[in-house]
FIMAR-555750 format. One line per 4 residues: number of its first residue (from 1); for each residue x, y, z of C-alpha. Coordinates in steps of 0.25 Angstrom, whole numbers, plus 2048, in hexadecimal, padded with zeros to 3 digits. Example, Ala and Ser with C-alpha at 12.3 -4.5 7.8 and 13.67 -1.06 7.14 Angstrom:
2
1 = 831/7EE/81F | 837/7FC/81D
// end
This chain:
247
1 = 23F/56A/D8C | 24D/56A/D8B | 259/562/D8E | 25C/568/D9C
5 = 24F/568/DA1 | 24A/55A/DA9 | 23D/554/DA7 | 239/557/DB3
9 = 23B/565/DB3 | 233/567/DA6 | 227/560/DAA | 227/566/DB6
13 = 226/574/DAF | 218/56F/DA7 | 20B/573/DAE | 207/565/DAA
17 = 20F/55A/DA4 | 205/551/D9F | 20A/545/D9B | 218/544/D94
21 = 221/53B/D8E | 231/53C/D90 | 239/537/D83 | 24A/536/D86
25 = 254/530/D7F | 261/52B/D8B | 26F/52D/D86 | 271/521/D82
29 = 265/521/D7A | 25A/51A/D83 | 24C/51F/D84 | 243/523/D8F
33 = 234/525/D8D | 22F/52C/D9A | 21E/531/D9C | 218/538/DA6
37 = 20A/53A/DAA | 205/547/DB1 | 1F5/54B/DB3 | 1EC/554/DBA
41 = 1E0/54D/DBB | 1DE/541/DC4 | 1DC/539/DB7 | 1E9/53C/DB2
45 = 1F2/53D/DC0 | 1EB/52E/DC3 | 1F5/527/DB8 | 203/51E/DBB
49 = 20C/519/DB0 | 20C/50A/DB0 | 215/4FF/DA8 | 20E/4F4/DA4
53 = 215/4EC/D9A | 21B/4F4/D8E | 213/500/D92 | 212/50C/D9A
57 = 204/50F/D9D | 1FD/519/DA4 | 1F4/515/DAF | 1E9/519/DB9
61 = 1ED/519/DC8 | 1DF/519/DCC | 1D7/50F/DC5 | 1D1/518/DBB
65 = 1CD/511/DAF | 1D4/511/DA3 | 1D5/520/D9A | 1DC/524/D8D
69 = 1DF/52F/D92 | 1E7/52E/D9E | 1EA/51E/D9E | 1F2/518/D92
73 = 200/511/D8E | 20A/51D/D8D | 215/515/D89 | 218/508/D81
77 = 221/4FE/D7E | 220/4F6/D71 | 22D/4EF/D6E | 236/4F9/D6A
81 = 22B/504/D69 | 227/50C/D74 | 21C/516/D75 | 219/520/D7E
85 = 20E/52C/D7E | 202/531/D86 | 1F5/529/D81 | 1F2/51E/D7C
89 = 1F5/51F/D6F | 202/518/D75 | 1FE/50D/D76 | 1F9/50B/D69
93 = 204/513/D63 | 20B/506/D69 | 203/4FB/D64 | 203/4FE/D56
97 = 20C/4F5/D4D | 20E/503/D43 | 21A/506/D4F | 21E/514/D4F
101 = 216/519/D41 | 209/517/D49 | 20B/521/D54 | 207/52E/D4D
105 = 1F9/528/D49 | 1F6/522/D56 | 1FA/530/D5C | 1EF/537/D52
109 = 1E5/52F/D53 | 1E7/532/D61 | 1E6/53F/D61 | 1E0/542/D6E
113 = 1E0/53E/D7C | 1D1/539/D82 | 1D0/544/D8A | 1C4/54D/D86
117 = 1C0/558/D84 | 1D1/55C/D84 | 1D5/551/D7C | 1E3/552/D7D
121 = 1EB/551/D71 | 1F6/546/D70 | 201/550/D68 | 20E/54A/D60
125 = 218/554/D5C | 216/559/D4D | 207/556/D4E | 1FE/55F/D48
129 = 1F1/564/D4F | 1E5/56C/D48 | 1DD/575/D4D | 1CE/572/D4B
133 = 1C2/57C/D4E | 1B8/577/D56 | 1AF/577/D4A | 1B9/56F/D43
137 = 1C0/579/D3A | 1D1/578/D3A | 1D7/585/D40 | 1E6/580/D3F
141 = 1F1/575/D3F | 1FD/577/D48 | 209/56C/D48 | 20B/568/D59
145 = 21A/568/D5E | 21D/560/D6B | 219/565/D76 | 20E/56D/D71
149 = 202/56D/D75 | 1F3/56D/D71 | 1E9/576/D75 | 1DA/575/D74
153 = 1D1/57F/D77 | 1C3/57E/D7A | 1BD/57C/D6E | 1C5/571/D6A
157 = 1D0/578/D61 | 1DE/573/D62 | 1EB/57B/D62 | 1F9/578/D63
161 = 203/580/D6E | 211/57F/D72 | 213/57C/D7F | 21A/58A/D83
165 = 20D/591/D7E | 204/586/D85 | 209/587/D93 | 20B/595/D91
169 = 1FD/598/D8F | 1F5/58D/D94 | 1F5/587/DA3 | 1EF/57B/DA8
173 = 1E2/579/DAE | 1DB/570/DB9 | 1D7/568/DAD | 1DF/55F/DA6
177 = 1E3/562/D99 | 1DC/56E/D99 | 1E5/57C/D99 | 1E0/58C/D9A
181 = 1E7/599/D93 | 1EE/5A0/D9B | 1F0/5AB/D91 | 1E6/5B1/D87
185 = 1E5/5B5/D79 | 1E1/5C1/D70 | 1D6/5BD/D65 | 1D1/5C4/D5C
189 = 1C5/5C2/D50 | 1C9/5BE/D42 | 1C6/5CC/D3C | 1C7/5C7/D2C
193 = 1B7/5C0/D2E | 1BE/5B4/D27 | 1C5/5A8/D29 | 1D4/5AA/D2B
197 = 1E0/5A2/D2B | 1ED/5A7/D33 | 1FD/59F/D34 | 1FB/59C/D43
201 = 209/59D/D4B | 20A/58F/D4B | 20D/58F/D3B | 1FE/589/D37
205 = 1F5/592/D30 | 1E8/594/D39 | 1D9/596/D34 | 1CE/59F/D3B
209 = 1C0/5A1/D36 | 1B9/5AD/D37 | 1B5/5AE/D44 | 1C5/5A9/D48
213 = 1CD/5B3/D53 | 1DC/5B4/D52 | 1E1/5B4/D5E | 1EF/5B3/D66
217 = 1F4/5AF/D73 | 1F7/5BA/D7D | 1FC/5BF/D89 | 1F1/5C7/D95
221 = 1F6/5D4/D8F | 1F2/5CF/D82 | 1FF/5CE/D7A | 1FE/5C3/D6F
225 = 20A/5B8/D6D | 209/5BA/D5D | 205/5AC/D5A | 1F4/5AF/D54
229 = 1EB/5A4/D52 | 1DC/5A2/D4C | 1D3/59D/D56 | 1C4/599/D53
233 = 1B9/5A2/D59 | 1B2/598/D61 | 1BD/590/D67 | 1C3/5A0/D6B
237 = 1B6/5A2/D73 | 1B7/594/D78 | 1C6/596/D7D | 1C8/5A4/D80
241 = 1C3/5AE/D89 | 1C5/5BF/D8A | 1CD/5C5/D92 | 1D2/5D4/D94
245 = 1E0/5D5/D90 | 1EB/5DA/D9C | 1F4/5E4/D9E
// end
């Protein structure tokens, strides 16, 4: 986002917001921290913002018992500290006595949000995510940037995605945090009989076993974007689907 374009107008242009924190810095140096809460299910759409005390929490408007997933303080005030995020880990972030130096291993040991089977990542800038094989063996490491996503396909592998690539090839679905390919890929069979190791395009090298594909995005006609990856055999069944190609 750049200078000249108002919040308003860039949220408005996502698909689906989620939830968001604004950060600003006044002119004469005041701060404002601002959060907004967006959903598509009745669980999520059915929360208010409430000031109790030093806190901002995010509440039911319909009775619904308490869940860590859609209720929790997203901002706290503790003396001159203030906290603010998207889970609980606030809150805890905000009661320890280490002040700021606890942050990061609050936000790792809570690494996802309680909402199975999509557990949603909590993702800081400069984090970095592995991708794991269902049967436990490591594919790859990739360093996230802000605004990346994560992506996890149906047998459980993680990747991460810029944002221009992500909204550009996935759109949202009826359920929430869930997303389908609106584009498709070309794959083809690791044809050494071996395990391989590539330099995937995001600057970390990238193991395959035997039985691996190498694959890349595409467009309907089959033109690939030039960025290969290795994908495991099983999760390629599991994921992907064959189509003709278009004219």
């Amino acid at each position: 986002m750049t200078e000249a374009t108002s919040i308003t107008s860039y949220l408005s242009s996502r698909p689906y917001p989620g939830r968001g924190l604004v950060l600003s810095r006044s002119r004469n140096g005041a701060v404002t921290v601002s959060i907004f809460l967006t959903g598509r299910s009745h669980a999520s759409q059915a929360r208010k913002l409430v000031l109790v005390d030093s806190a901002l929490e995010v509440v039911s408007t319909d009775g619904a018992s308490d869940d860590p997933l859609w209720h929790y303080s997203a901002i706290v005030a503790r003396g001159s500290r203030l906290v603010a995020g998207n889970g609980r880990q606030v809150s805890d972030i905000a009661a320890s006595e280490k002040g700021p130096a606890a942050a990061d291993g609050e936000i790792r040991r809570q690494i996802y949000e309680p909402d199975p089977p999509i557990f949603t990542p909590r993702l800081t800038a400069g984090e970095k995510i592995t991708t794991t094989l269902e049967g436990g063996a490591k594919e790859t490491v990739n360093k996230a940037s802000e605004g990346d996503w994560i992506m996890t396909n149906p047998g459980g592998e993680q990747h991460i995605i810029s944002e221009k690539k992500f909204l550009g090839r996935y759109e949202v679905t009826d359920e929430s945090g869930v997303y389908s390919a609106k584009g498709y890929c070309r794959a083809i069979p690791n044809p050494f009989g071996k395990p391989i190791e590539i330099m995937a395009s995001w600057g970390s090298p990238q193991t395959g076993d035997e039985r691996c594909l190498i694959a890349d995005t595409c467009d309907a006609s089959g033109k690939v974007d030039g960025e290969p990856y290795l994908i495991d055999a099983d999760a390629f069944t599991k994921t992907y689907k064959q189509v003709e190609a278009q004219e």
